[in-house]
C-alpha positions as CSV (number, residue, x, y, z in Angstrom):
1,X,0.0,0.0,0.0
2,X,1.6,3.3,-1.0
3,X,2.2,5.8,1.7
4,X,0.1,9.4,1.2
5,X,1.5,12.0,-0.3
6,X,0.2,14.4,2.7
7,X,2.2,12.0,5.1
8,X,5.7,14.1,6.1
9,X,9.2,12.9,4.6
10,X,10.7,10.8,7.6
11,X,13.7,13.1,9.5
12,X,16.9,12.9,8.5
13,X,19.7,12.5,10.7
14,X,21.8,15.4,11.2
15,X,25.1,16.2,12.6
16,X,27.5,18.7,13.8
17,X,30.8,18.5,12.0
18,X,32.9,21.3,12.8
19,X,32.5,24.1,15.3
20,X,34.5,27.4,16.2
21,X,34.4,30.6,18.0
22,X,36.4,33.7,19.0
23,X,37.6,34.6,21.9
24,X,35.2,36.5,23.7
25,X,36.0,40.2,24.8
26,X,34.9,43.1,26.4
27,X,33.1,45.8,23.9
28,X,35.4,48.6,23.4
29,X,38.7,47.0,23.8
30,X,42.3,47.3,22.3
31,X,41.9,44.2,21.2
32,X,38.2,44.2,19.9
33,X,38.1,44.0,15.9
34,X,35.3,44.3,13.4
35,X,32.5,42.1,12.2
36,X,34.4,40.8,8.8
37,X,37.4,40.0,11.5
38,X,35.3,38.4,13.6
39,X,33.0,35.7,11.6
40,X,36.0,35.0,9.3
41,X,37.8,33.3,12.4
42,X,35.1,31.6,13.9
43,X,34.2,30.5,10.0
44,X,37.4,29.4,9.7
45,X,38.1,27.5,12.6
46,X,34.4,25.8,11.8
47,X,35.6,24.7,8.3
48,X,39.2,23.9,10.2
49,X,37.6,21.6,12.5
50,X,35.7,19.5,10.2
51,X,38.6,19.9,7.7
52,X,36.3,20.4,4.6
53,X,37.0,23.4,2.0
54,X,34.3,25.7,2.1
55,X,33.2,25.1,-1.3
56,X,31.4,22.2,0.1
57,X,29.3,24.2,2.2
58,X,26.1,24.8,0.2
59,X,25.0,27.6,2.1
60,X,25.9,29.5,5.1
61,X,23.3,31.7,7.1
62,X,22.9,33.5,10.7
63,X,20.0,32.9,12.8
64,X,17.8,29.5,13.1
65,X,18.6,27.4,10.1
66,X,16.2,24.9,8.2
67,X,16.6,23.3,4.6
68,X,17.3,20.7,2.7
69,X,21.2,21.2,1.9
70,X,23.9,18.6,2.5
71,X,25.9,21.1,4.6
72,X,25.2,24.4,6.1
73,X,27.1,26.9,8.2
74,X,25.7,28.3,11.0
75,X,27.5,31.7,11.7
76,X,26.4,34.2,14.6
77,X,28.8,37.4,15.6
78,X,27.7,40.6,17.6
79,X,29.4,43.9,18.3
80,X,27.8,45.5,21.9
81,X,28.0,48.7,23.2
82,X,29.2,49.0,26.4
83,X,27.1,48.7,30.2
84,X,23.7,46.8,30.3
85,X,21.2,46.3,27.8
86,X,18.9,48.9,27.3
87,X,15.5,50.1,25.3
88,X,17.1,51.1,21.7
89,X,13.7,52.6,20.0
90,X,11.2,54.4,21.9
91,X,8.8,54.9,19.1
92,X,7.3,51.3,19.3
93,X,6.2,48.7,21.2
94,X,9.1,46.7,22.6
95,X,8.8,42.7,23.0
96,X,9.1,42.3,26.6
97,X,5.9,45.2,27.1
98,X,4.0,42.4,29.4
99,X,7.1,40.9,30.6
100,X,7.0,44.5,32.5
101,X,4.0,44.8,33.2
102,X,4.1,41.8,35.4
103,X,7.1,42.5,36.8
104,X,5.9,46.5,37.7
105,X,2.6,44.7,39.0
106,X,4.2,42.3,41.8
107,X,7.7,44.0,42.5
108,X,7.8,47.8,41.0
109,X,9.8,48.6,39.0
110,X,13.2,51.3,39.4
111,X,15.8,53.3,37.7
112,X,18.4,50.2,37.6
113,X,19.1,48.5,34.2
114,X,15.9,46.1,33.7
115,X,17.3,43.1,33.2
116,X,18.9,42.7,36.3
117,X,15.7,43.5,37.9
118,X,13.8,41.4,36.2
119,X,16.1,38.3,36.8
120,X,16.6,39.7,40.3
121,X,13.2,39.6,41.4
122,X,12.7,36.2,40.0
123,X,15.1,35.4,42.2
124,X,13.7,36.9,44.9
125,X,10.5,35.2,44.1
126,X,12.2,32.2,44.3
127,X,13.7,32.6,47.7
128,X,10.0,33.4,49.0
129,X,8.3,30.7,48.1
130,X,10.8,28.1,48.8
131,X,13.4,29.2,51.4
132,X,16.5,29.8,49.2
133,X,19.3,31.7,50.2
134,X,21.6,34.3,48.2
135,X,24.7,32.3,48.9
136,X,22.7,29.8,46.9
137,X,22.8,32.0,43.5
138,X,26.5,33.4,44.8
139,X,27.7,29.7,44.9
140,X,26.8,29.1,41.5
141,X,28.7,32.7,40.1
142,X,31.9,31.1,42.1
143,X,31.1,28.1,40.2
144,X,31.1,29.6,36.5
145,X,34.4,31.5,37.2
146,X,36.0,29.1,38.4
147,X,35.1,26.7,35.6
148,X,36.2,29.4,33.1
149,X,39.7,29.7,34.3
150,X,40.6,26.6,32.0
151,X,38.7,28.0,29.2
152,X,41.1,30.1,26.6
153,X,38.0,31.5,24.5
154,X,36.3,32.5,27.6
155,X,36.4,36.7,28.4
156,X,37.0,36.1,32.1
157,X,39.6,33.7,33.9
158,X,39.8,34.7,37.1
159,X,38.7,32.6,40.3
160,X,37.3,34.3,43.4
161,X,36.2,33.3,46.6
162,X,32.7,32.5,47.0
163,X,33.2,35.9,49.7
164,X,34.6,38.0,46.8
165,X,31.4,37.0,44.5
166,X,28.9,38.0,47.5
167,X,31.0,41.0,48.3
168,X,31.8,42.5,44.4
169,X,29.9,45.4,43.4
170,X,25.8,45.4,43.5
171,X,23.9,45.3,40.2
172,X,20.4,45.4,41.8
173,X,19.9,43.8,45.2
174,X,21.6,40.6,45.9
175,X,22.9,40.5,42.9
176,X,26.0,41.5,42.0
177,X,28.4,41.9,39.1
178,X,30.0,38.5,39.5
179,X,27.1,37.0,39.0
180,X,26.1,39.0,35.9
181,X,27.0,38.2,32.4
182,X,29.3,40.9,30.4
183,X,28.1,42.1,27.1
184,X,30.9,41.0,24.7
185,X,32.2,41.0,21.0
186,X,32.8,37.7,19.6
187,X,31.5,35.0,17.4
188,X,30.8,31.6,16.9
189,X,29.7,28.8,14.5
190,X,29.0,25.5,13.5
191,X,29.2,23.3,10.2
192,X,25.7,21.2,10.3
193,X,26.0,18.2,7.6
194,X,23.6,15.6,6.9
195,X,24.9,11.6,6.9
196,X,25.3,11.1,3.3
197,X,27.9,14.1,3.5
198,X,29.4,12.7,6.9
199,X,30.1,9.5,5.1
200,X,31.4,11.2,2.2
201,X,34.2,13.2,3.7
202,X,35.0,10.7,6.2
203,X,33.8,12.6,9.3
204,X,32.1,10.2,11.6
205,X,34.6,10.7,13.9
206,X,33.9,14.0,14.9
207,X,30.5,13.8,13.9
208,X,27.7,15.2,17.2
209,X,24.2,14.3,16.2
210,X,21.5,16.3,17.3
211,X,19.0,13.8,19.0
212,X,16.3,16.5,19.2
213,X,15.7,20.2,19.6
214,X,12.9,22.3,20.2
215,X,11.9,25.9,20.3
216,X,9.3,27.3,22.3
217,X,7.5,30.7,22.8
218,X,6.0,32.6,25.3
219,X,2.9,30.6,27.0
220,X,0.0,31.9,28.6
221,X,1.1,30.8,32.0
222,X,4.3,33.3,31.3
223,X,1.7,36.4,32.1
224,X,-1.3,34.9,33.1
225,X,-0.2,33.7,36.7
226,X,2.1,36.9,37.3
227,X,5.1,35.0,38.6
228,X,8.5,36.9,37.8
229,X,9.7,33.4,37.5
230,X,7.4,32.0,34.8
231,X,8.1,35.8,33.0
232,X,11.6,35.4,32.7
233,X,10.9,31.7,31.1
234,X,10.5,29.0,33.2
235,X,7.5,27.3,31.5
236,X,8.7,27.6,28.2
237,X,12.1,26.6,29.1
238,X,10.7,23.6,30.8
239,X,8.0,22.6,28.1
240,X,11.5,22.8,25.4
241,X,12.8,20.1,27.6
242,X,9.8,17.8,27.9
243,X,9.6,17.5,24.3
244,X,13.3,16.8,23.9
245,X,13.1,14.1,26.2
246,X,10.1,12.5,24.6
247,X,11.4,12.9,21.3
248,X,14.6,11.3,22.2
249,X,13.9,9.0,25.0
250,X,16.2,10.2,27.1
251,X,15.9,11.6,30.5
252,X,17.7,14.2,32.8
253,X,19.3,11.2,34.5
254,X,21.2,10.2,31.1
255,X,22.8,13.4,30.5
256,X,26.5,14.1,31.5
257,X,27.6,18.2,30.5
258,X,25.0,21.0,30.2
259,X,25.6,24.4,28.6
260,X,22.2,26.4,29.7
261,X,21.7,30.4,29.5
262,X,23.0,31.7,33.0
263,X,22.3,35.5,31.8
264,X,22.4,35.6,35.9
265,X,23.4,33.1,38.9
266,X,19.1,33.3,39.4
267,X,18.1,32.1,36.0
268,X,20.3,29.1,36.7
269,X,19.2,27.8,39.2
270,X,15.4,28.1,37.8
271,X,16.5,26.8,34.7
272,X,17.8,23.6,37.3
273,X,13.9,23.0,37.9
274,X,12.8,23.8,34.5
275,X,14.8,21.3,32.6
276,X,14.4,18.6,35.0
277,X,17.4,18.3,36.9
278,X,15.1,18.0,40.3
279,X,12.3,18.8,41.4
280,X,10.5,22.5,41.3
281,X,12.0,24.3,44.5
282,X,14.9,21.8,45.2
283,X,17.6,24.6,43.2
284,X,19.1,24.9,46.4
285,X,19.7,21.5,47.7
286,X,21.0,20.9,43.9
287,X,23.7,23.6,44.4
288,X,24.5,22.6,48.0
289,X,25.0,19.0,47.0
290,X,27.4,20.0,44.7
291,X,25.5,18.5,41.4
292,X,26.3,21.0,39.0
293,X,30.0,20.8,38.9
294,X,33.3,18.3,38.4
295,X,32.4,15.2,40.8
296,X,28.9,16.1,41.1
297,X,25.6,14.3,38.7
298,X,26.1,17.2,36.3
299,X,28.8,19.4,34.9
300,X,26.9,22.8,34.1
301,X,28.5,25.3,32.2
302,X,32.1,23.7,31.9
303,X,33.0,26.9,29.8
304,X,32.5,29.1,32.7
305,X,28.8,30.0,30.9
306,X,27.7,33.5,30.2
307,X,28.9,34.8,33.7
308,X,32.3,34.7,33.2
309,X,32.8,33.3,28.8
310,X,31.0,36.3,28.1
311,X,27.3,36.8,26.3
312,X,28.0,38.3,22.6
313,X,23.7,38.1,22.0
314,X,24.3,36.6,18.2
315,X,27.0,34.1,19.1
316,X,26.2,33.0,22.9
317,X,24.2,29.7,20.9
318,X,26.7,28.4,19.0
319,X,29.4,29.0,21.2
320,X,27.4,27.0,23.6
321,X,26.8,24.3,20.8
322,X,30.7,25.0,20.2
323,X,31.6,23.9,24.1
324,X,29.7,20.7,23.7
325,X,31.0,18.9,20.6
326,X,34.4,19.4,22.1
327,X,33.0,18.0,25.6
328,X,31.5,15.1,23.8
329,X,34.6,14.4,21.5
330,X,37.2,14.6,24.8
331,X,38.7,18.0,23.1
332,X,37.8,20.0,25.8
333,X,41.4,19.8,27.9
334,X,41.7,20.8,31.7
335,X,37.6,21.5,31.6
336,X,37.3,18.2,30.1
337,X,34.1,16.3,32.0
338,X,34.9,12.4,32.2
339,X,33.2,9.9,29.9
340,X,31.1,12.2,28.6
341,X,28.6,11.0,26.5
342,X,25.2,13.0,26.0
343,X,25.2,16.3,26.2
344,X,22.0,19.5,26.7
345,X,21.8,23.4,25.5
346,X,19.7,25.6,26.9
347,X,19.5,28.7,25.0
348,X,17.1,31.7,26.5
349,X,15.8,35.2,25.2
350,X,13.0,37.3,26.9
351,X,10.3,38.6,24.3
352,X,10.2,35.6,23.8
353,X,11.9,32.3,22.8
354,X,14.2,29.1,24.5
355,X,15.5,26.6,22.6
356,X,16.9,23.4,24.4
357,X,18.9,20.8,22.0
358,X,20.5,17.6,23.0
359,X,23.7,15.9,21.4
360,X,25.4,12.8,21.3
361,X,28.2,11.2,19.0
362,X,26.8,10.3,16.3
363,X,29.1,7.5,15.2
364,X,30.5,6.3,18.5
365,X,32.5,3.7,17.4
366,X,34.3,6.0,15.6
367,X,34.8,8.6,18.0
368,X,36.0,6.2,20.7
369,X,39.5,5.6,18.1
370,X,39.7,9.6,17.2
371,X,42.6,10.7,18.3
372,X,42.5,14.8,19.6
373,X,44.3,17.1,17.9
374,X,44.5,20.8,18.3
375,X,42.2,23.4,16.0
376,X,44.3,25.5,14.0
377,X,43.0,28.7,12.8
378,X,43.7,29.8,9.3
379,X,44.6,33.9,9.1
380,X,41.3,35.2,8.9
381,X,42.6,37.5,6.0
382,X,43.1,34.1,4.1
383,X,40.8,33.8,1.1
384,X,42.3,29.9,1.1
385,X,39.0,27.5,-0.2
386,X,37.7,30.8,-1.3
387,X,36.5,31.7,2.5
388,X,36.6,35.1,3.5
389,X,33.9,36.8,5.4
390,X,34.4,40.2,3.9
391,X,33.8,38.6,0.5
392,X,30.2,38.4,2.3
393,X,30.1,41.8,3.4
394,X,31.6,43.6,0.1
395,X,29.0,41.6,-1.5
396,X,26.5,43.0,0.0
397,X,27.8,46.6,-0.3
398,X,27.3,45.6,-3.8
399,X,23.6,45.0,-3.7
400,X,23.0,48.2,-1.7
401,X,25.4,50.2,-4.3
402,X,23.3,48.7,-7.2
403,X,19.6,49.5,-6.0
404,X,20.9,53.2,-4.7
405,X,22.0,53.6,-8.2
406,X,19.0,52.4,-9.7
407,X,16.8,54.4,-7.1
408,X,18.4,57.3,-8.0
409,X,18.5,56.7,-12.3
410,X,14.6,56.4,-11.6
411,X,14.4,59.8,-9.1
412,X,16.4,61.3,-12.0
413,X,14.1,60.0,-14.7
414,X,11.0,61.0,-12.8
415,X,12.0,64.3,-12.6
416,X,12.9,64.7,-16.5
417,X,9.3,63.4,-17.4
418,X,8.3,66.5,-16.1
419,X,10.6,69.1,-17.9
């Protein structure tokens, strides 16, 4: 019996090939460089790692990628001004309008940066209704810093004292600036490839499948129940993970490394409960039995997460996806977590969206005889297999010259109708 033509194409398998990123680095300094600087290294270090030329990639895009190509790149780079996020346009409606208005209706709201208060007062929520203390969210800023110190690409490296992260300078109430992410420059990206071109080039040895990955939006419940909690993400965050673990049939107990969106020590711990990790409340007793870090159930945020790597807004996602293959390949040196072998990202951004993704070697038996072998970057001035990410940008200069040109010949033309 033929199948109907209204049934959809079964899924195909796909896999991450080849990641890199930048080093990430505060906006503004000596050694910040432009957006052409930027995506050409982490493009290069991308098409290094899976050791393909670049004329194999049939297309390369920023942002959320869907298709039907054998190989895509995956490319995400930012440039940030300086201090905390602010309102840019004040001539429309901005996308986190109810977020606010929940958050003015429970808590108020102040002249401090609104992100921070936001996540702050989820916190805060947090601590009334179940007893958690603000050495809890401290602990867990110690912890990201301290993972980061082993990670090169990372834009902090120092270690502090769980004293010195209670004690840094306030951001808005509790918290404080060491457990805040940075706005950065940087960039990231990944090589996604489906298995007839794994086999083809001989990569199943680096090859991370993607097991399952879902995006979810804002929910009723994110306004409806005014919870600062639920506003900053929770439900969505935690119906994301529901449906990866039912579409992969796997469960929090199976996974070894996590990479999740600590924007601030609060939305950690939350993000704890929402993904699973234990039950809703028990955060605290998560941190205190030392289950997020090396020797506990769960490594969280090996590369020292956004708290201390940095949080460049169009790169943080790949650069998460980035710290994970390496994690799951063993490339990840002194932040290297033991055996392992599955791996979740949690990616998070008010107004509205989370996406949570889970990996795993796709060709294990393969992996398990890979030997590592250090990522070399070509010069990112290099136009070697015709890769060079101003091409890209001159390219586009192009398109804008052409239609000015033609705007204007038609002005012109307009205008001489009339003599």
């Amino acid at each position: 019996m033929s199948s109907s033509p209204w049934e959809p194409a079964p899924l195909r398998r796909v896999f991450v090939v080849g990641v890199g990123m930048t080093k990430f680095v505060r906006p503004g300094a000596e050694n910040s460089r432009d957006y052409p600087d930027l995506a050409g290294e982490a493009g290069q270090k991308a098409l290094a790692d899976a050791q393909i030329p670049y004329s194999a990639v049939d297309q390369a895009c920023v942002g959320y990628v869907f298709g039907v190509a054998e190989c895509v790149l995956a490319l995400g780079f930012e440039k940030m001004s300086k201090g905390s996020l602010g309102i840019k346009f004040s001539d429309r409606t901005i996308p986190t309008d109810k977020h606010l208005d929940v958050l003015i209706n429970k808590y108020g709201l102040s002249a401090h940066p609104v992100a921070p208060q936001m996540f702050g007062y989820a916190g805060k929520e947090h601590m009334e209704k179940y007893g958690t203390k603000i050495e809890h969210f401290a602990k867990i800023g110690w912890k990201n810093h301290k993972h980061s110190v082993n990670n090169p690409y990372s834009q902090f490296q120092d270690e502090y004292s769980l004293d010195e992260v209670m004690a840094s300078k306030k951001v808005f109430d509790f918290l404080t600036i060491l457990q805040c992410c940075p706005t950065s420059d940087g960039a990231a990206a990944a090589i996604l490839a489906s298995e007839a071109f794994v086999q083809k080039y001989g990569l199943q040895s680096k090859a991370v499948e993607i097991l399952a990955q879902e995006m979810m939006t804002d929910l009723p419940s994110s306004f409806e129940e005014k919870s600062v909690i639920k506003m900053v993400g929770f439900d969505m965050s935690k119906e994301a993970a529901r449906k990866c673990y039912e579409k992969s049939g796997l469960t929090p107990n199976d996974i070894d490394v996590i990479e999740l969106h600590d924007c601030f020590s609060t939305n950690e711990l939350l993000t704890y409960e929402a993904l699973g990790l234990c039950p809703e409340g028990q955060g605290a007793t998560l941190v205190d039995r030392g289950d997020n870090t090396y020797g506990g159930k769960w490594v969280i945020n090996p590369s020292g997460g956004l708290i201390s790597k940095g949080h460049p807004l169009g790169a943080t996602g790949l650069a998460q996806c980035a710290e994970l293959c390496w994690q799951l390949r063993g490339e990840a040196g002194k932040r290297q977590v033991p055996g392992a072998k599955v791996a979740l990202q949690h990616n998070l951004g008010l107004g509205g969206a989370v996406v949570v993704t889970l990996y795993k070697m796709g060709f294990p038996e393969a992996a398990s005889s890979f030997r590592t072998h250090q990522i070399e970057a070509a010069p990112t001035n290099s136009a070697s297999d015709g890769f060079k990410a101003n091409l890209v940008f001159k390219e586009i200069e192009k398109k804008l010259e052409e239609i000015r040109r033609l705007t204007a010949q038609s002005q012109w033309l307009t205008q001489t109708s009339w003599l």
